[in-house]
TORPA-4810 file (N, C-alpha, C, O; in nm, 3 decimals):
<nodes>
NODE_1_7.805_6.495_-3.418_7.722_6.578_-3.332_7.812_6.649_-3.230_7.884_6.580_-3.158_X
NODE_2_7.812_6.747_-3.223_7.937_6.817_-3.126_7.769_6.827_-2.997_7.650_6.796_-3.000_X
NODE_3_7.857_6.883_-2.915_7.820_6.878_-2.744_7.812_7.041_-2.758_7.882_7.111_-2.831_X
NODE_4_7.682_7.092_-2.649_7.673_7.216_-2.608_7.826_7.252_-2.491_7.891_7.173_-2.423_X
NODE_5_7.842_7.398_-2.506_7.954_7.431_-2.427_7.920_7.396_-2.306_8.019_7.397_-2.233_X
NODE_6_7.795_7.355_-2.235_7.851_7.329_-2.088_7.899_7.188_-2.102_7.999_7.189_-2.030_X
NODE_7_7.888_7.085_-2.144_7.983_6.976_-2.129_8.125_6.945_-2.171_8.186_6.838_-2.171_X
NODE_8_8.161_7.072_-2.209_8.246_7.110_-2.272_8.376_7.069_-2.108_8.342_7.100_-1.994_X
NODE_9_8.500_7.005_-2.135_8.548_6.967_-2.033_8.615_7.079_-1.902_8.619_7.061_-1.781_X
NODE_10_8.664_7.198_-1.989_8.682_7.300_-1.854_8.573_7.379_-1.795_8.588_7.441_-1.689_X
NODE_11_8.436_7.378_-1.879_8.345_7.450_-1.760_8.274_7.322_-1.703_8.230_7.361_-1.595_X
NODE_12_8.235_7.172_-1.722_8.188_7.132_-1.652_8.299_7.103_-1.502_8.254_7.052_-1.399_X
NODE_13_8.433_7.142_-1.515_8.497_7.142_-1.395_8.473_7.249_-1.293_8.465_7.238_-1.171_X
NODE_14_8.462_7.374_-1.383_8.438_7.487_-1.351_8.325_7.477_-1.231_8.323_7.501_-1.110_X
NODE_15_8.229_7.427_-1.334_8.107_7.434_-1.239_8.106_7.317_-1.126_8.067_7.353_-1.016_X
NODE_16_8.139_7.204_-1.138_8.187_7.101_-1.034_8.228_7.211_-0.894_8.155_7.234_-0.798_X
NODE_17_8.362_7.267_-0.919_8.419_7.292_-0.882_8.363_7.380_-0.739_8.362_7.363_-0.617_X
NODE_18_8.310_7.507_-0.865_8.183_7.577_-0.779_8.141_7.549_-0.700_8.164_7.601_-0.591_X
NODE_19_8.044_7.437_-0.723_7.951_7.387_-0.659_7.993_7.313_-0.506_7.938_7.312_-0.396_X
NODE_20_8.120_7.252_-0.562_8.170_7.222_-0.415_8.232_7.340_-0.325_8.249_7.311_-0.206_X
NODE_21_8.258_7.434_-0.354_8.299_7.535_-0.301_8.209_7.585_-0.205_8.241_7.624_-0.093_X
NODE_22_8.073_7.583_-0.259_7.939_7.657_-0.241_7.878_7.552_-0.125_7.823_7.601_-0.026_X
NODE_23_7.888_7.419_-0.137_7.846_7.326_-0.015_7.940_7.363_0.072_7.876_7.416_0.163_X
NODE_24_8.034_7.366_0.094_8.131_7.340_0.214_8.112_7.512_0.234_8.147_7.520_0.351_X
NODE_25_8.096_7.579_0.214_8.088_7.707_0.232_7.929_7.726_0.340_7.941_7.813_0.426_X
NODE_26_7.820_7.666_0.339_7.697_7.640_0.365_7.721_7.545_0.479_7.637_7.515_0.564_X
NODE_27_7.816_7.512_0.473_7.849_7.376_0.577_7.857_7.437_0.703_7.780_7.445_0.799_X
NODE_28_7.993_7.485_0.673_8.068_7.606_0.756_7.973_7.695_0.845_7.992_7.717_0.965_X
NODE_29_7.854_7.748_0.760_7.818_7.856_0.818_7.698_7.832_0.930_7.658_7.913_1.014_X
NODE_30_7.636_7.651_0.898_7.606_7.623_1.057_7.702_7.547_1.106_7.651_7.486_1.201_X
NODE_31_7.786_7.524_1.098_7.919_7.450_1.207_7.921_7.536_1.367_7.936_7.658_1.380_X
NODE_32_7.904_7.439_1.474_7.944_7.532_1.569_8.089_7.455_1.666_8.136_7.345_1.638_X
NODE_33_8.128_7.523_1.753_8.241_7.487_1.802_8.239_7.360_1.869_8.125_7.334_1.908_X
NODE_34_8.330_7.264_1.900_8.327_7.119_1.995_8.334_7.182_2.111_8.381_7.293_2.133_X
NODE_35_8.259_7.070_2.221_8.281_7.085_2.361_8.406_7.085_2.375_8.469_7.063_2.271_X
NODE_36_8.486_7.107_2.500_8.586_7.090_2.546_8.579_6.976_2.687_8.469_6.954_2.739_X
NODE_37_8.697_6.914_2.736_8.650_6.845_2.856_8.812_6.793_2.909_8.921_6.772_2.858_X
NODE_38_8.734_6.786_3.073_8.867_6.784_3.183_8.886_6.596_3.152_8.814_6.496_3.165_X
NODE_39_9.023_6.625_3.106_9.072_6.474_3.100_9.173_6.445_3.185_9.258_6.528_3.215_X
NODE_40_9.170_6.280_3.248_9.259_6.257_3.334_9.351_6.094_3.307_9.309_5.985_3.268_X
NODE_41_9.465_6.131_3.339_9.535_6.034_3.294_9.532_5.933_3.415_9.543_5.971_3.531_X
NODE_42_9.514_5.786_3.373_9.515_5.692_3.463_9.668_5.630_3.520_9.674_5.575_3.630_X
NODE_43_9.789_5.647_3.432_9.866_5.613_3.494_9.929_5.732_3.636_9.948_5.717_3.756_X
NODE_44_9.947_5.855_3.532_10.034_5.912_3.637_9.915_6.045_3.680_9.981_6.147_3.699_X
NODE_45_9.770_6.070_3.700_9.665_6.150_3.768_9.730_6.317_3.682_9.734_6.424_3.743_X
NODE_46_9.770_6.302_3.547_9.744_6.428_3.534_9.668_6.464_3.436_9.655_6.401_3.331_X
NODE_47_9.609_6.581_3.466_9.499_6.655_3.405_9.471_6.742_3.351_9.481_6.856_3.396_X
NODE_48_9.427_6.711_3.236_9.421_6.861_3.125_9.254_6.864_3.060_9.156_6.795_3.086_X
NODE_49_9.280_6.995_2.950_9.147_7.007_2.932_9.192_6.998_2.738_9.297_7.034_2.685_X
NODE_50_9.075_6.940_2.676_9.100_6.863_2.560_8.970_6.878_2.491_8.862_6.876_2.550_X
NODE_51_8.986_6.893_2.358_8.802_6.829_2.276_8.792_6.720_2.251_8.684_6.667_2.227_X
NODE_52_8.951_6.634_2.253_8.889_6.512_2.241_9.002_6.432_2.268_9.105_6.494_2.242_X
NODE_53_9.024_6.294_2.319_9.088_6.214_2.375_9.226_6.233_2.357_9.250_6.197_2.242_X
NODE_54_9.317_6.266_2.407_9.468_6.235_2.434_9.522_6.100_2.398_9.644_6.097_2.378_X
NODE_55_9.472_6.011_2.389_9.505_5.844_2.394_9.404_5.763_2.524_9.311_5.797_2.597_X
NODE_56_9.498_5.618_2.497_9.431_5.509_2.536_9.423_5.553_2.739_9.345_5.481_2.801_X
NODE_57_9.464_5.610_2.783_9.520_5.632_2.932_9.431_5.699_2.977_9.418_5.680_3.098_X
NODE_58_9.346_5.787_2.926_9.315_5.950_2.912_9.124_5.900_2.941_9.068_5.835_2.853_X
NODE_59_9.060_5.934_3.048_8.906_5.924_3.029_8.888_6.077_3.083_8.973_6.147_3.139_X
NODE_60_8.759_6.108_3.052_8.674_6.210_3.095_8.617_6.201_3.219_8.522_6.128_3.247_X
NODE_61_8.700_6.305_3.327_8.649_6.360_3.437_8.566_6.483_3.451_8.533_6.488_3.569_X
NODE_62_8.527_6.564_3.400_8.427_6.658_3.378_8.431_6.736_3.258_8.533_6.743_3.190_X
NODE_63_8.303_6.805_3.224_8.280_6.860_3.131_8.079_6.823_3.052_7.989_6.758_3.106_X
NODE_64_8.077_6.886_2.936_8.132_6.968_2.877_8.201_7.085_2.880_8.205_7.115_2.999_X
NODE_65_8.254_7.161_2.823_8.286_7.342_2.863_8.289_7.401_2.737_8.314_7.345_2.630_X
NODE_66_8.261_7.521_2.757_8.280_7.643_2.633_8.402_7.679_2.615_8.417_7.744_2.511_X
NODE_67_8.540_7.654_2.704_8.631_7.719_2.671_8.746_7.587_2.669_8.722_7.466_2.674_X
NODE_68_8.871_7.655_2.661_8.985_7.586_2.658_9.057_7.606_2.787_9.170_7.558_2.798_X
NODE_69_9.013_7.662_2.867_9.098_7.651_2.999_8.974_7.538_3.073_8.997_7.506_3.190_X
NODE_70_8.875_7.493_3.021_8.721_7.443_3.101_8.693_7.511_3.230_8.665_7.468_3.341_X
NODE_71_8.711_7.636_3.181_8.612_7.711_3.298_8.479_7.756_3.318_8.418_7.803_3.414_X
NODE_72_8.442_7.720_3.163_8.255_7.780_3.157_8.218_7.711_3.081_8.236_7.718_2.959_X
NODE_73_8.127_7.588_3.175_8.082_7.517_3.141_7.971_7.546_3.094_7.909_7.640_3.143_X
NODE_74_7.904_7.453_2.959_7.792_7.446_2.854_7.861_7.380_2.712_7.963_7.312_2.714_X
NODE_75_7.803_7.406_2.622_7.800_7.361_2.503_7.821_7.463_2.424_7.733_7.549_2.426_X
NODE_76_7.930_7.484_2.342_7.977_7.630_2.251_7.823_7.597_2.148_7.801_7.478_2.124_X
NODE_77_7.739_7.684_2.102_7.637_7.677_2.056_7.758_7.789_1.857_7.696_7.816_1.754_X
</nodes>
């Protein structure tokens, strides 16, 4: 009994393939940007702005923000 061409082994990759292309593509297109936020280091008090933790030293002193300098604060929508 032979197999119809779609199980055929290079188009069912084909279409695999596709298909993942086509999710992450859909993914993408509601993805929106991470907060940003003012982090401060506990040993030596210095402070930067980050999306997400620097290390073990490092907690969150303000934020959220829309930007990378954390000057306008909100939530990048």
């Amino acid at each position: 009994m032979s197999l119809p061409i779609f199980f055929e082994g290079t188009q069912v990759t084909r279409r695999f393939a596709l298909g993942c292309a086509l999710m992450m593509l859909c993914g993408a297109a509601f993805a929106s940007g991470a907060p940003w936020y003012r982090w401060k280091n506990a040993v030596n008090k210095t402070v930067m702005c980050a999306q997400v933790s620097p290390g073990n030293v490092w907690e969150i002193i303000d934020g959220p923000f829309m930007d990378s300098r954390c000057k306008k604060p909100g939530n990048p929508q």
